[in-house]
N, C-alpha and C positions, 0 to 999 in steps of 0.2 A: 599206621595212620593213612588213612587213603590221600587225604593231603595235609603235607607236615608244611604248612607256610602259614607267615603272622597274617592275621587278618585284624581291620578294623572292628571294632566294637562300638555300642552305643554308649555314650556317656552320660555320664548326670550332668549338671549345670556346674560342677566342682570341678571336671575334667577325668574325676578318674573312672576307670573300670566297674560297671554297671553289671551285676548278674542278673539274667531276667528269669522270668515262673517265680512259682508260689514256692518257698523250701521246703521242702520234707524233714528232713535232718541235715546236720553238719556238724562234721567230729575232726577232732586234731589230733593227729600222730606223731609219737614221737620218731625218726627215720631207721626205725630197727624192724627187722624183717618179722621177729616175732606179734610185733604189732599189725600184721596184716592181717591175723586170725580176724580178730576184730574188724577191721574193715570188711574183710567178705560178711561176715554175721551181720551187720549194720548193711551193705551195700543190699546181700539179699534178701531182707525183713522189709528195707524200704522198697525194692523191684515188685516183691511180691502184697504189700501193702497196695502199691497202684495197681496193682491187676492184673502184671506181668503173666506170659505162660512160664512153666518149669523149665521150659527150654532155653525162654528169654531169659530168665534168671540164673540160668547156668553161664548164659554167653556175656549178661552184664559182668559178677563175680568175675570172672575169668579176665573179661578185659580191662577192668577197675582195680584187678591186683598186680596186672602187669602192668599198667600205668607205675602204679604206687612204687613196684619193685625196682621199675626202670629208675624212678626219682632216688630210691635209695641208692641204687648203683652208679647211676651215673652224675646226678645233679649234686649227689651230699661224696658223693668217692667213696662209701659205705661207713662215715662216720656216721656214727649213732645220735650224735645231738643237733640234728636237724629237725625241723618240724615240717609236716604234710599237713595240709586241712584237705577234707573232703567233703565238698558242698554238692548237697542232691537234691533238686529241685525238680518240678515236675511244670509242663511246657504242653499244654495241652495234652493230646494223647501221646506224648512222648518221655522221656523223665530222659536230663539231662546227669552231667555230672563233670564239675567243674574238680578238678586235680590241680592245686596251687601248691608251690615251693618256694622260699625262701631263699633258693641257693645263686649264685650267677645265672645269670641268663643265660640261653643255648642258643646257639650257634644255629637254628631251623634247620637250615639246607643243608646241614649237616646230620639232621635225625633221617636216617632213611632205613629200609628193611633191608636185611642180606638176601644174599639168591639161599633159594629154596634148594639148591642144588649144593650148597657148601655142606660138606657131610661132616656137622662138630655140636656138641650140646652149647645150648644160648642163645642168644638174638635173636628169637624168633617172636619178641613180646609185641614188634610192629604188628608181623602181619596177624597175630590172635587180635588184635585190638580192632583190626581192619576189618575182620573177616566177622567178629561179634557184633559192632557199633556201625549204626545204619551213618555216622558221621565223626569226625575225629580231626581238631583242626585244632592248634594254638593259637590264643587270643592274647591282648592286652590283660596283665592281669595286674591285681588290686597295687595302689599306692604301698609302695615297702615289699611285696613281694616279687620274685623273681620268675618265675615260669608260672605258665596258665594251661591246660591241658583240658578244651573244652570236648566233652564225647555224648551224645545223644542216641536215645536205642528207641523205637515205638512200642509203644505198650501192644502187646498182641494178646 
């Protein structure tokens, strides 16, 4: 994430967590890895629905499963009865994509990427996320939920 720190959000008149755009789809996962099939097939049907190129499409998928995977591993500790929603809305010429968990809250300043230099397979799902999504920040997320994981790509 190019910046892992809370930001404010706009709210409704309720107080809580406001998603903005029009939504495209939004689906809920249970927090098992086989469940990501599905998320890529939904993440890149709705990319390519807005007009995305196949390249954009490749670097959303990419970074929307490593979000998703991050939350399995680290938010749920790899228990399976967690739930993921994935809300994908569209923001003018941009389509966002909100990654909400259920789990305790994280620690921000504590999500950061490894050096590119540590020679070991894993933790590299920061900087794909970085390197795919023109934006990557955690928000306030909804009343009952526990992490928000907001990421926006431009439609090209």
């Amino acid at each position: 994430m190019a910046e892992a720190k809370k930001q404010t959000d706009k709210r409704g008149s309720s107080g809580r967590a406001r998603l903005d755009g029009k939504r495209i789809v939004q689906i809920r996962i249970d927090s098992r890895p086989e469940a990501l099939r599905l998320v890529r097939a939904v993440v890149g049907e709705a990319a390519d629905l807005c007009g995305c190129s196949e390249n954009c499409v490749r670097d959303i998928v990419i970074a929307v499963d490593e979000a998703c995977q991050n939350v399995i591993r680290h938010a749920y500790g790899g228990r399976p009865n967690g739930e993921i929603l994935v809300d994908i809305r569209r923001e003018g010429d941009r389509i966002a994509f909100n990654i909400i968990d259920f789990a305790d809250p994280v620690d921000v300043s504590k999500v950061k990427p490894r050096s590119l230099e540590e020679l070991r397979p894993g933790g590299l799902g920061i900087h794909f996320i970085s390197e795919c999504m023109d934006d990557a920040r955690f928000r306030t997320p909804p009343d009952g939920a526990g992490n928000r994981l907001w990421m926006v790509k431009r439609i090209e």
